[in-house]
C-alpha positions as a LaTeX table, in Angstrom:
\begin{tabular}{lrrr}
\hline
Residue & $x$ (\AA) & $y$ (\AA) & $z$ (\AA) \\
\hline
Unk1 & 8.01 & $-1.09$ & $-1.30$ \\
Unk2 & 9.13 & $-4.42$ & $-0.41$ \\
Unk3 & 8.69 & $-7.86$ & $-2.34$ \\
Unk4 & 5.58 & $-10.41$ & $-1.20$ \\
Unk5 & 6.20 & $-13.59$ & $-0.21$ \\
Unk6 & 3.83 & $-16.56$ & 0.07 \\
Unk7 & 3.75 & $-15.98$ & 3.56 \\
Unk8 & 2.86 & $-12.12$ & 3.61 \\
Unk9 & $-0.51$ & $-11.11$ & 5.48 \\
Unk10 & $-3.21$ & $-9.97$ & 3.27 \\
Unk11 & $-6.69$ & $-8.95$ & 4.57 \\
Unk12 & $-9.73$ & $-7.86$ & 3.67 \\
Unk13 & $-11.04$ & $-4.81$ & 4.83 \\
Unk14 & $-13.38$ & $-6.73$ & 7.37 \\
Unk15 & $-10.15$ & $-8.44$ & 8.59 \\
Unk16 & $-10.70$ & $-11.96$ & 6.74 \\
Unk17 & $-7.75$ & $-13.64$ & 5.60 \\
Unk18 & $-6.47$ & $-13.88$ & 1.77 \\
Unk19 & $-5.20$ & $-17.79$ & 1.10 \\
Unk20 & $-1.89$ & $-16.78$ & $-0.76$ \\
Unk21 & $-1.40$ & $-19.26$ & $-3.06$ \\
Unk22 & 1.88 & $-19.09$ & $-5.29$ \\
Unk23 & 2.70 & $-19.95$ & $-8.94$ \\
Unk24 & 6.06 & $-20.16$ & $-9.23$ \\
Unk25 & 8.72 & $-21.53$ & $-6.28$ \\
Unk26 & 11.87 & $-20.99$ & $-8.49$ \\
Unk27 & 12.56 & $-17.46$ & $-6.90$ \\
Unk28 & 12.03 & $-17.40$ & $-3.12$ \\
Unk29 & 13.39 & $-15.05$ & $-0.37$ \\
Unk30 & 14.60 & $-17.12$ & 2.51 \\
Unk31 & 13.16 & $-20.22$ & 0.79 \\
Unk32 & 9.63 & $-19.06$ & 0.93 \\
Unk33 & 8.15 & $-18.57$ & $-2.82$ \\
Unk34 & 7.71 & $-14.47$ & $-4.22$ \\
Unk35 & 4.19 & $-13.92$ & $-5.18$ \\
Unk36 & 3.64 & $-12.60$ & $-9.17$ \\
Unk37 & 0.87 & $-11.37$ & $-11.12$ \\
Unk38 & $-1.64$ & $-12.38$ & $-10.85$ \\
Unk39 & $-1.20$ & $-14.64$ & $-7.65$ \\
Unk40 & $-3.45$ & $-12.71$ & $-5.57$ \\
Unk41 & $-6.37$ & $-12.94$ & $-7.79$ \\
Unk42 & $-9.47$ & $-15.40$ & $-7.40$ \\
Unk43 & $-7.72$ & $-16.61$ & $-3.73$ \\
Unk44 & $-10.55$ & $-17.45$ & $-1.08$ \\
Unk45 & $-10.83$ & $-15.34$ & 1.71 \\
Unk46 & $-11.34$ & $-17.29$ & 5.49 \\
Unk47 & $-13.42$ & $-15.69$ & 8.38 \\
Unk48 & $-14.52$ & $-12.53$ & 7.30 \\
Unk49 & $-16.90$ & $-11.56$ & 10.01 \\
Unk50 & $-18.86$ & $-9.46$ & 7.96 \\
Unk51 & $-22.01$ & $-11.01$ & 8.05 \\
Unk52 & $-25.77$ & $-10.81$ & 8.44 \\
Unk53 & $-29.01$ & $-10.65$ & 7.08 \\
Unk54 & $-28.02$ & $-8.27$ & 4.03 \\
Unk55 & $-24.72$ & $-8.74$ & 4.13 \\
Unk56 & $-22.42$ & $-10.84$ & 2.20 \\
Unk57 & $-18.83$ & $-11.72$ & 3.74 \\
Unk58 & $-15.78$ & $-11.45$ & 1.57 \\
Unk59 & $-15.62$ & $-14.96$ & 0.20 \\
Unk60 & $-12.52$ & $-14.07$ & $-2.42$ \\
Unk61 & $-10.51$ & $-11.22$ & $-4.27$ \\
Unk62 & $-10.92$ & $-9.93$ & $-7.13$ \\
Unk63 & $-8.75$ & $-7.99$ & $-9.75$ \\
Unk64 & $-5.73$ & $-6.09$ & $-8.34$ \\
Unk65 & $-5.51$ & $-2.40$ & $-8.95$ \\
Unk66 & $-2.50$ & $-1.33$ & $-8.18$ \\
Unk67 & 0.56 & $-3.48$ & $-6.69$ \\
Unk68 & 2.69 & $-5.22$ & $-9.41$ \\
Unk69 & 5.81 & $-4.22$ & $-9.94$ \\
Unk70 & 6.41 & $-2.25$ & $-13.28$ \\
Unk71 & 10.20 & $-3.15$ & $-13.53$ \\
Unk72 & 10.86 & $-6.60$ & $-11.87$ \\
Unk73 & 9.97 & $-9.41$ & $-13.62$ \\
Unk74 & 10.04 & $-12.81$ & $-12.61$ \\
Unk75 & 9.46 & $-15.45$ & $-15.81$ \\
Unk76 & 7.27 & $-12.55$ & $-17.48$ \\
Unk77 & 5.37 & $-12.53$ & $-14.53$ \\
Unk78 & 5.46 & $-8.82$ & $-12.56$ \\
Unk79 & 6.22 & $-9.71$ & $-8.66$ \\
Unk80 & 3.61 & $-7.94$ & $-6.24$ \\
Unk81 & 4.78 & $-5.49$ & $-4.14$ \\
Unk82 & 3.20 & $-4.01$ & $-0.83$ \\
Unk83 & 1.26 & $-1.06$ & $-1.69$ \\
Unk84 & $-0.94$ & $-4.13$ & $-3.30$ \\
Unk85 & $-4.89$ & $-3.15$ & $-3.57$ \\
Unk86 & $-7.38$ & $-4.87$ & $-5.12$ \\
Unk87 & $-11.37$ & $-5.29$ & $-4.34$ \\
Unk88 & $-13.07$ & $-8.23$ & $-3.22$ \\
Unk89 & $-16.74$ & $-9.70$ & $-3.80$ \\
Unk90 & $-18.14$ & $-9.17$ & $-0.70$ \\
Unk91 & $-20.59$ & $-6.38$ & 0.32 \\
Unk92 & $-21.38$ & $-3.16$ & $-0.38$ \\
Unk93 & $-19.80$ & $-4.27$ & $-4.11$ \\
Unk94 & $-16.86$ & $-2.42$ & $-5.27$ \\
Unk95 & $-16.40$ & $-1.05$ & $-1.86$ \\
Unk96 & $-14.24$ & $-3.55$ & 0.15 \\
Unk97 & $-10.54$ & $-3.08$ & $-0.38$ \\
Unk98 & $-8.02$ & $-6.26$ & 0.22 \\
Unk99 & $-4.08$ & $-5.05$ & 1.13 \\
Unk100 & $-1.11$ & $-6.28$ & 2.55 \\
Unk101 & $-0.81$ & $-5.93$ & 6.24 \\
Unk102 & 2.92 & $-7.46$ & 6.37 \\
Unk103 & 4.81 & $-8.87$ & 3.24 \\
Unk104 & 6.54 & $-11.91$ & 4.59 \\
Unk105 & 9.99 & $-10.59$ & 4.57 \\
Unk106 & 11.67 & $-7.40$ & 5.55 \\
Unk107 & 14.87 & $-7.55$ & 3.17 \\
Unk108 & 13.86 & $-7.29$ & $-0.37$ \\
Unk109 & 12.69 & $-3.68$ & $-1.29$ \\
Unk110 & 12.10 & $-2.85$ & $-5.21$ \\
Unk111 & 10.91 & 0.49 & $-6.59$ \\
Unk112 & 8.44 & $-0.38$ & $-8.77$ \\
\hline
\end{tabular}
């Protein structure tokens, strides 16, 4: 699995676009910031097309469930890896997935 950067690709299942958002800048890989727990939390979520009448468009993420590293720590904070997964809030609830479609770097691998 490889490290996240701040600039890593995270959708929505729809396709909508996760606002990455870091909280630390100390460690960075190639001067862009790693991404930590819980960094990819609460973010807003831009032009998910999934819209209508009864539907509600993913608007932001919620809780990850699985994607923080278990070993590497950075400041007590575990970094997020790529096999990240978490739900968002929009419809059909606790359906919608949000994942990493590219990290932002393709040097930095951890295992767990």
């Amino acid at each position: 699995m490889k490290a996240v950067t701040a600039e890593a690709m995270i959708r929505c299942g729809h396709d909508g676009r996760i606002t990455n958002e870091p909280s630390q800048r100390w460690v960075t890989i190639e001067t862009v910031p790693i991404l930590v727990d819980h960094d990819p939390e609460g973010r807003k979520i831009i032009a998910c097309p999934n819209f209508g009448p009864t539907m509600k468009p993913c608007a932001k993420t919620l809780a990850v469930k699985q994607g923080y590293s278990t070993w590497v720590m950075i400041d007590n904070h575990r970094m997020v890896l790529s096999h990240l997964d978490g739900l968002t809030d929009g419809t059909v609830p606790g359906t919608v997935h949000y994942q990493v479609r590219d990290p932002g770097q393709h040097f930095v691998e951890v295992d767990r």
